[in-house]
N, C-alpha and C positions, 0 to 999 in steps of 0.2 A: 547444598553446593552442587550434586551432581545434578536437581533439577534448573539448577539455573544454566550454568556450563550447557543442558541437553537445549533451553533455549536460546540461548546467545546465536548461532547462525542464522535463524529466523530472523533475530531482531540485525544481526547484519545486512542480512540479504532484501530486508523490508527499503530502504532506499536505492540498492540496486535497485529491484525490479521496478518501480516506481521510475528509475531512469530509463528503464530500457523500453519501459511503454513511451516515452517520449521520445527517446533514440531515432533520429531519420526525418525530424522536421525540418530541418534546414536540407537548403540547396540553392544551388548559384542560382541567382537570379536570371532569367529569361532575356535574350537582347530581343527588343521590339523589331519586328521583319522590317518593319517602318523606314527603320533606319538605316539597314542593309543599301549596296549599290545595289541594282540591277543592270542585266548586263543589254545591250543595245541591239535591235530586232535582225540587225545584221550591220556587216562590217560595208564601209562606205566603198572601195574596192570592187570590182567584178569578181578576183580573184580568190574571194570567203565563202566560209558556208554561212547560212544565217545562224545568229548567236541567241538559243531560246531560254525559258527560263531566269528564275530567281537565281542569280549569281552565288549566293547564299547555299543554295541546294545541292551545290555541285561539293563533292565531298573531293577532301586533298589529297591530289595522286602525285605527290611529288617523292615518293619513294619507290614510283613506276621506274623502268629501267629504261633509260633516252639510249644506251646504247653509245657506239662510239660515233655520233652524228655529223663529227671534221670529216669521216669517211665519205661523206657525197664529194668531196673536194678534188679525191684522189690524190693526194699528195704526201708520198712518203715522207717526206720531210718534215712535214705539217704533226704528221701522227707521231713521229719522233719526239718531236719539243712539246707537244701538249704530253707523251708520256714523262717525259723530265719536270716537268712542272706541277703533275700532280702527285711528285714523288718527292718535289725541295722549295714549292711555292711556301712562301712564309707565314701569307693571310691563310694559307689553308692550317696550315701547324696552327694558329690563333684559334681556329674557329675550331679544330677536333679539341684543343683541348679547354676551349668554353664548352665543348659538350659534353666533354668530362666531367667538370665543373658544374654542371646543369644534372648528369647524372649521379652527382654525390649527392649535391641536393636534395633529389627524389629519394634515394636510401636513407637520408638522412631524415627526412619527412614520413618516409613509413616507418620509422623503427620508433618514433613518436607513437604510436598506435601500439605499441607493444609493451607488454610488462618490464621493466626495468628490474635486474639483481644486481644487488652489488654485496660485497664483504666487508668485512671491519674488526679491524681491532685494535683494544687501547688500554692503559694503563695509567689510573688516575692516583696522585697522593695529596693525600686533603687531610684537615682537621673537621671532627666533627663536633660541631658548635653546639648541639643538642644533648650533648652529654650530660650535661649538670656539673660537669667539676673544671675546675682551672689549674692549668693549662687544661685546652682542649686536647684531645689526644689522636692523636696522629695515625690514620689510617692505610693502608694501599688497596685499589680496586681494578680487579683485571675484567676485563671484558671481549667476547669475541660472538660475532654473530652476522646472520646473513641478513639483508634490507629488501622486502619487495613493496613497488609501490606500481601501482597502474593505473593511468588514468585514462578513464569511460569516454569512450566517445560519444556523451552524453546527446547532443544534437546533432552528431554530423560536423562539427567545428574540422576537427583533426581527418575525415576523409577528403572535404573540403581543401584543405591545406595539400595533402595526398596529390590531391587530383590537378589542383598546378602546378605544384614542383613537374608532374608527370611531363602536363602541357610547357610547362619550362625546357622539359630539357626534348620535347620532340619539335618546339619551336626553335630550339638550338641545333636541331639535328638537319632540321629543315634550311635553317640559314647555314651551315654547312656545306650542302645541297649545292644552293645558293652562292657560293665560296667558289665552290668546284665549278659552279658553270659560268660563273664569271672568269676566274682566270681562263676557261680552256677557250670563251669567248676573245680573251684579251688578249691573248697565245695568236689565235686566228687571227683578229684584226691587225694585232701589230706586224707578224710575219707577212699580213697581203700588204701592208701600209709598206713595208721593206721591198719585199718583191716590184713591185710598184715604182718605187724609186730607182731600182735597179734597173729596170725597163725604160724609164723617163731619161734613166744618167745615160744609157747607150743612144737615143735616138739625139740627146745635145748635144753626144761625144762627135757621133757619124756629120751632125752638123758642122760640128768644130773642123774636121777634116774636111769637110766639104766648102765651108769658108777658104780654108788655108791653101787649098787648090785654085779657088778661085783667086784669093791671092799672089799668086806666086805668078797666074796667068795673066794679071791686069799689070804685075810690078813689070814683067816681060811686054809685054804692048807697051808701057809706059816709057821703058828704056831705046823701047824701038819709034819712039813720038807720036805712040795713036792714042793715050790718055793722058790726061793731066794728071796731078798731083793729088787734087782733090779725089780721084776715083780711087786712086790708092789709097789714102788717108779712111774713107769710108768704108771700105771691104775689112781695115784692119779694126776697124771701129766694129765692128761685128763680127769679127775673130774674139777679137777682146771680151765683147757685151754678152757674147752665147757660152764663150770658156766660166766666165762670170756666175753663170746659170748653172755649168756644170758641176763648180767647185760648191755655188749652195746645195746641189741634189748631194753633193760628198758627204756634207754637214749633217743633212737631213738624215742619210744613209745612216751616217754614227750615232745619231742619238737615237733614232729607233733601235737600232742592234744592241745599244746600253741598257733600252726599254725592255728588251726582251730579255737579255741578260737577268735582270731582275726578276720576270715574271715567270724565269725557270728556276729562281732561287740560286743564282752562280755569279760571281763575281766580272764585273764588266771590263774588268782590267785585263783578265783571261777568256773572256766568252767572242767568239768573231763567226760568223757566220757567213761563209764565200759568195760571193756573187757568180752565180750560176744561171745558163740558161736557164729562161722561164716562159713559157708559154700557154696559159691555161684559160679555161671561160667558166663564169660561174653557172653552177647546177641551176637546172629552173625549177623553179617553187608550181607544186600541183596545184592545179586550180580546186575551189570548194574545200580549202582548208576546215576541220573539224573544230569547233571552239571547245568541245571537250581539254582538246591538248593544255587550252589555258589553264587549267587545274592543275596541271603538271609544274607551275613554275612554284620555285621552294619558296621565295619571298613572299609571295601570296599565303603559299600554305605555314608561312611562320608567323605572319600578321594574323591570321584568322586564327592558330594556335595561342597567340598572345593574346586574344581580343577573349577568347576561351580561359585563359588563365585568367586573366586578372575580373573577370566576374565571378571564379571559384573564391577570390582573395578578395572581392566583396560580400559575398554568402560567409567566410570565416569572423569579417570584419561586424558582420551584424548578427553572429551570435554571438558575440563577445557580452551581449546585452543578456544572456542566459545563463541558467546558473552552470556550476563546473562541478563533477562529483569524481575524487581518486579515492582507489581504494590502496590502503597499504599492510604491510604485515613483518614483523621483527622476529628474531627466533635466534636463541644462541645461549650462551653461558656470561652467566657476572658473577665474582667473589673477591672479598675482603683476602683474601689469601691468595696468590698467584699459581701455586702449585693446587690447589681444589678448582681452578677455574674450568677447567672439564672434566668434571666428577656430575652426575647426575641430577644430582642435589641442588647442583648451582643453575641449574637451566632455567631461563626467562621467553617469555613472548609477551607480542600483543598482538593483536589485529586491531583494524581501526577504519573508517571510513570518512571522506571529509567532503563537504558537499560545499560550495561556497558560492555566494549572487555581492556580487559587487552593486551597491547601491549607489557611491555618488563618489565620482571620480574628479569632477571641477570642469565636466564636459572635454574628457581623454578622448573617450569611449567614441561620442560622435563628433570629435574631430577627426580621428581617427578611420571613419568610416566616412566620410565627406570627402579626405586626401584618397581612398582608393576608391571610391567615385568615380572622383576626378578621375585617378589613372584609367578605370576603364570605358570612361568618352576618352582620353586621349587614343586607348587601345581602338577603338571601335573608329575614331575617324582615321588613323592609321592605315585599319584594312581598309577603309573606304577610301582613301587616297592611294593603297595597295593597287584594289581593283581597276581604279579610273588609271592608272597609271600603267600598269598591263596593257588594259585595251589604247591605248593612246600609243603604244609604242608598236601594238601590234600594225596599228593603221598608220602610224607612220612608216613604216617598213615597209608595208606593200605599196601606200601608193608610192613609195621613192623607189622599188624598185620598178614599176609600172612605168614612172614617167623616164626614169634611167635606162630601161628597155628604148623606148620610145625615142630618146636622146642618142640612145648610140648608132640608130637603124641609118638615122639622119644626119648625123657626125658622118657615120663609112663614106657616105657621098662625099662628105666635102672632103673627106683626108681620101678618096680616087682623084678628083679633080685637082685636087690642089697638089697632089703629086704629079701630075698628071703635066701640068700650067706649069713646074719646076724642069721638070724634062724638056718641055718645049723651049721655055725660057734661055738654057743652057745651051739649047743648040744655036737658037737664034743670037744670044749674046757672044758666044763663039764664033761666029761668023762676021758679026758686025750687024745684024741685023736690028737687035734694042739695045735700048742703054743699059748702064749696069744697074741703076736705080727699078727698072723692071725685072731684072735675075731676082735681085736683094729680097723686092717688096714678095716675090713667089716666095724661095724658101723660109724666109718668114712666116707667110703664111701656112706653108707645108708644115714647118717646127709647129706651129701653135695648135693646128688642128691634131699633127699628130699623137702631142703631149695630151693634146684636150681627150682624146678616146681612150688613151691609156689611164686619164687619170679616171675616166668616167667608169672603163672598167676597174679600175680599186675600187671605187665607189660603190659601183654593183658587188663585190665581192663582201666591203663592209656593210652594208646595210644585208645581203645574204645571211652572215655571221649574228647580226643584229637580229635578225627576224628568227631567228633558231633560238636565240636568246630569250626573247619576245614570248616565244613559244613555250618556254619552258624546255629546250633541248631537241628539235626538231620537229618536223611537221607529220609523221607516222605517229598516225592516233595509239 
């Protein structure tokens, strides 16, 4: 007895080590560079640096620190409400706490890898049928003891599993990221889109008055018999049509300021935001932008972490075709008497080893591994529609601010001259010199141009907002 007991670990241990030589065969399969984006020899703009390299190569810096990048803006106010929003935005609450959810995961996936203990105990009353006599006779059985069992990472299966929960939750952390720089983006654009209206409602306000003067002066010539009715009727026709204009810039005002409300996480019924002088020009964008920076956007670095995970969750799926080996082991006390059940005498074990190959499942197994296939080309053209969608935004952005530049050099002229053509206008119309149909058609004109530069600079300011976004958080490499 005690030769057999001195070999029993050997003959345990003889299919461990038999697993552990094959322990570490598996591993995620390989993505073909093939089918990687590459990134384009440079950006169409003057205003890039050229874009080198296998897009692929560039490793994910989206946990670099962009810094507070609304600061090129200079607008205290600006820094204000993007700090209130990343304090009670709601898609941000969403997304910290899917990363939490993405970090259970992960613990929950390596604690898979670890020997499992648990306790137990129980108290059984049975008849025992093997007695020989009738009635059977009636027994009670107590038991108590400890369970370990652990299963082998025989192939690498369960690292595997490991390693994309891990990519789960830094692809969660990444679109997080992602979260933050979107609201502080949408912070920025909706306050210029506001500020903007704000500037547009004062120049159709000073119109509105500038109409209603003219009116007052044509009602007065008209009473004195140097106009007709019709001049009247027209001047107030455009008192009317421009007040019209101003009451939509009201509209427009409110529902941005509702918009914002929201994207500071605060109730729109309580949130107003004052119309305040505003005066400002957007920051210019350095020329020979870094294409490094692009690594820095989180969406990218989440799609490329996903594209990552779910070929770890193809390497799990295709050793499921390999056998599985647990080891376990019991230990504790059992007796027909409850008061001897921890008395010495009563004490029980086993050790045990289980090694198991699934031979024929009705094709689970490679269906199974076919559906996360599948997921990881979805994954793989994801980042590939990631990456092209990066560079597309980036190049929109520059050449709109390029030609925006360009639009507004050529706008200032026309909004001198056409202010310019309004001044004249008014004196000569004052005099009797033109008719009022030439006062009219100038300030019109002056309104249109004027609106037009103001709106061109939001424009400039949104696509500025845009392009930092674009960037990953600014253009400082």
């Amino acid at each position: 007895m005690r030769n057999l007991f001195s070999n029993g670990p050997k003959r345990l241990l003889t299919p461990l080590l038999a697993a552990l030589v094959l322990a570490g065969c598996v591993s995620a399969p390989a993505v073909d560079p093939a089918t990687l984006p590459t990134a384009p020899p440079a950006f169409k703009t003057t205003q890039s640096a050229p874009v080198e390299g296998h897009w692929a190569a560039v490793a994910p810096a989206d946990a670099a620190d962009r810094g507070a990048w609304w600061a090129v803006f200079a607008d205290p106010l600006l820094n204000q409400l993007i700090a209130r929003s990343q304090a009670q935005n709601t898609d941000l609450k969403i997304a910290a706490a899917r990363l939490q959810q993405a970090r259970a995961g992960l613990r929950a996936a390596d604690a898979q890898r670890l020997p499992q203990l648990g306790a137990s105990a129980g108290v059984t009353r049975a008849t025992d049928s093997t007695a020989g006599v009738h009635p059977y006779p009636v027994y009670n059985q107590g038991t108590a003891g400890a369970n370990l069992a652990w299963e082998l990472d025989l192939f690498g299966k369960l690292g595997l599993g490991s390693q994309a929960a891990e990519l789960d939750a830094q692809a969660s952390e990444a679109t997080l990221r992602s979260t933050q720089l979107m609201v502080q983006a949408q912070v920025a654009q909706t306050y210029f889109a506001l500020r903007e209206a704000d500037v547009e409602r004062r120049l159709v306000r000073e119109s509105v008055d500038a109409y209603r003067n003219t009116l007052k002066l044509t009602e007065r010539r008209r009473a004195a018999g140097d106009l007709a009715e019709l001049d009247v009727e027209r001047i107030r026709t455009e008192v009317a049509a421009t007040e019209s204009d101003a009451i939509a810039l009201d509209r427009q005002r409110a529902t941005l300021e509702n918009a914002l409300a929201v994207l500071l996480g605060e109730s729109a019924s309580e949130f107003t935001l004052p119309d305040t002088a505003w005066a400002a020009a957007p920051p210019s964008v350095p020329a020979g932008l870094p294409s490094a920076v692009l690594a820095r956007r989180p969406d990218v670095a989440a799609a490329q972490r996903g594209l990552m995970a779910a070929q770890a969750r193809l390497g799990v799926a295709q050793s499921a075709w390999l056998p599985d080996l647990a080891l376990t082991a019991t230990g504790g006390y059992a007796s027909t008497e409850l008061s001897d059940v921890f008395r010495w005498s009563a004490r029980a074990w086993s050790v045990g080893t289980l090694l198991s190959l699934p031979i024929f499942d009705g094709g689970r197994r490679q269906a199974n591994e076919d559906r996360i296939a599948a997921d990881a080309q979805i994954a793989l053209q994801s980042y590939r529609g990631q990456v092209l969608t990066a560079l597309r935004e980036v190049e929109d952005q520059l050449t709109s601010l390029e030609l925006l530049q360009a639009q507004s050099t050529v706008l200032a002229l026309a909004v001198k001259s056409a202010t310019r053509a309004t001044q004249l206008s008014d004196v000569r119309y004052r005099n009797g010199l033109v008719s009022q149909l030439d006062l009219l058609d100038a300030r019109r004109n002056e309104l249109r141009n004027l609106r037009q530069a103001v709106q061109i600079q939001g424009a400039q300011f949104q696509s500025t907002v845009a392009l930092i976004r674009a960037l990953g958080g600014g253009w400082e490499g």
